[in-house]
C-alpha positions in Angstrom: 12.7 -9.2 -23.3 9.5 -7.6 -22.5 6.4 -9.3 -21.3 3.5 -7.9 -23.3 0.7 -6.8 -20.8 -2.8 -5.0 -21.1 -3.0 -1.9 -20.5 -5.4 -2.5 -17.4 -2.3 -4.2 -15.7 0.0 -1.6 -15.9 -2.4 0.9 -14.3 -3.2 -1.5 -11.5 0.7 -1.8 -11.1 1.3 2.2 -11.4 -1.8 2.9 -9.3 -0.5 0.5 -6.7 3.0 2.3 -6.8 1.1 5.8 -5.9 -1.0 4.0 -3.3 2.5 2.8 -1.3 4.8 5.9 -1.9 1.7 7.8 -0.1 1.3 5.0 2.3 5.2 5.0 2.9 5.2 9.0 3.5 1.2 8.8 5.7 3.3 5.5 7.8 6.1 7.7 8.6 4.2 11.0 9.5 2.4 8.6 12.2 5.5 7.2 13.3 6.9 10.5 13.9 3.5 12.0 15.8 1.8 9.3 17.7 1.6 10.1 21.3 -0.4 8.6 24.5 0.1 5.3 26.3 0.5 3.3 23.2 3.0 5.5 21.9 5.8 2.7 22.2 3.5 -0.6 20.6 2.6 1.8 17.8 6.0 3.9 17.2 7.3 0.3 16.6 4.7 -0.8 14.4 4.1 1.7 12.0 7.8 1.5 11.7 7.5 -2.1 10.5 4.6 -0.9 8.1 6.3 1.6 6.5 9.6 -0.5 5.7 6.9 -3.1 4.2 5.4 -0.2 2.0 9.3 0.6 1.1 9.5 -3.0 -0.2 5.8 -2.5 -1.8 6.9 0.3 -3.6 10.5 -1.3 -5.0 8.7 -4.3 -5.9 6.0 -2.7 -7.7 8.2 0.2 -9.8 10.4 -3.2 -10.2 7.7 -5.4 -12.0 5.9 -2.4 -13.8 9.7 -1.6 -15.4 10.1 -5.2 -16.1 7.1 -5.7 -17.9 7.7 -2.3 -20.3 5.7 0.5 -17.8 7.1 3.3 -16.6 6.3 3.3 -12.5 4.8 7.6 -11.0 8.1 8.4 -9.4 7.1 12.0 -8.0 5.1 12.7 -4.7 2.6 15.4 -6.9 1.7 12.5 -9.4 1.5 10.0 -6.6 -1.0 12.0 -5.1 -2.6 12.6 -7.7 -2.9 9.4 -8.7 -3.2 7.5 -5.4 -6.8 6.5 -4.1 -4.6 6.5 -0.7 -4.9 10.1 0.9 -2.2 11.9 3.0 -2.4 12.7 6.6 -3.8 15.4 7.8 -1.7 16.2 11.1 -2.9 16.1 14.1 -4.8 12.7 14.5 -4.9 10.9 17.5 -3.1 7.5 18.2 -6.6 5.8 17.4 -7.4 8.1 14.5 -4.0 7.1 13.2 -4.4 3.1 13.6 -8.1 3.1 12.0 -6.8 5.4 8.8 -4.6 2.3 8.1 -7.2 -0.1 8.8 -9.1 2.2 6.2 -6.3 2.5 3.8 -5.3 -1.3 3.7 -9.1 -2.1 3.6 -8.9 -0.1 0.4 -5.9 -1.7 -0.8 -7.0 -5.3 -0.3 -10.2 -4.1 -2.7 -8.2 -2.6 -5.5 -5.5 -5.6 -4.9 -8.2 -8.0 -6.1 -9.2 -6.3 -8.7 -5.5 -6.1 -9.8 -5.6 -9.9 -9.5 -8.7 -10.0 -11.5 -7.0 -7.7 -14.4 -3.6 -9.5 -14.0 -5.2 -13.3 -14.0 -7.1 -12.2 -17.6 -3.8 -11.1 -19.1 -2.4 -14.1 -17.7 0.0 -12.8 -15.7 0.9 -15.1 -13.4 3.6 -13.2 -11.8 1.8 -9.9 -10.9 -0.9 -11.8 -9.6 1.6 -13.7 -7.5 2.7 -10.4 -6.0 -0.6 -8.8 -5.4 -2.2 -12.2 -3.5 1.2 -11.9 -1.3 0.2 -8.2 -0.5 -3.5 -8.8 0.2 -2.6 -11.5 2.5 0.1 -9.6 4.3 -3.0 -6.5 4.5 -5.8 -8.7 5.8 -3.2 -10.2 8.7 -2.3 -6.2 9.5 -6.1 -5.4 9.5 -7.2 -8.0 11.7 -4.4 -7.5 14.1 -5.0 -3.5 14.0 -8.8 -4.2 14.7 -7.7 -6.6 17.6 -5.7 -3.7 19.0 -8.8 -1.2 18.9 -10.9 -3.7 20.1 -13.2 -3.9 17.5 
């Protein structure tokens, strides 16, 4: 049986899917390029950040199927849909760490809006999932910011 949402819901959830497939690809492209004397701190933690945007991603497609959606499944309509942009190449190990901090500031935003949208259509679930995410983001954020010194 299918949980009858408002459309509003569904686009947070499908928007949210785009965000973390670019996120996934942006994490991985860092992981792969970051150089300098915190090469091995941040080789090993944008690896844990992009097997939490794997989960994001599952989790998301998962809940917008469950609830009758259909979840962007190609990298051209992610982009195009995602408020996250792709790397450019070439950034430095402190350009990469404050894009995230950028990106998951952004999330956190359109993560409470989700809530917002999800809480009027009473759905208790999805707003479950997107309060775990922002909390998870804010943590990484802070941390990050700690690292830069800022």
């Amino acid at each position: 049986m299918s949980i009858t949402m408002s459309r509003p819901v569904t686009d947070v959830l499908n928007k949210q899917v785009a965000n973390w497939s670019v996120m996934y690809i942006k994490l991985h492209h860092f992981h792969w390029y970051v150089q300098g004397p915190h090469f091995f701190t941040l080789h090993v933690k944008f690896e844990e950040l992009y097997n939490e945007a794997a989960k994001y991603v599952d989790e998301l497609a998962e809940r917008l199927l469950a609830v009758g959606g259909k979840p962007v499944s190609t990298m051209k309509a992610c982009i195009e849909q995602a408020s996250i942009k792709e790397a450019a190449g070439g950034e430095s190990a402190d350009q990469m760490v404050q894009a995230i901090v950028s990106d998951f500031t952004t999330l956190v935003s359109e993560l409470k809006e989700g809530i917002t949208a999800a809480e009027a259509a009473d759905d208790e679930a999805t707003c479950d999932m997107f309060l775990g995410m922002t909390e998870s983001l804010q943590k990484h954020v802070w941390m990050l910011k700690a690292f830069m010194g800022k």
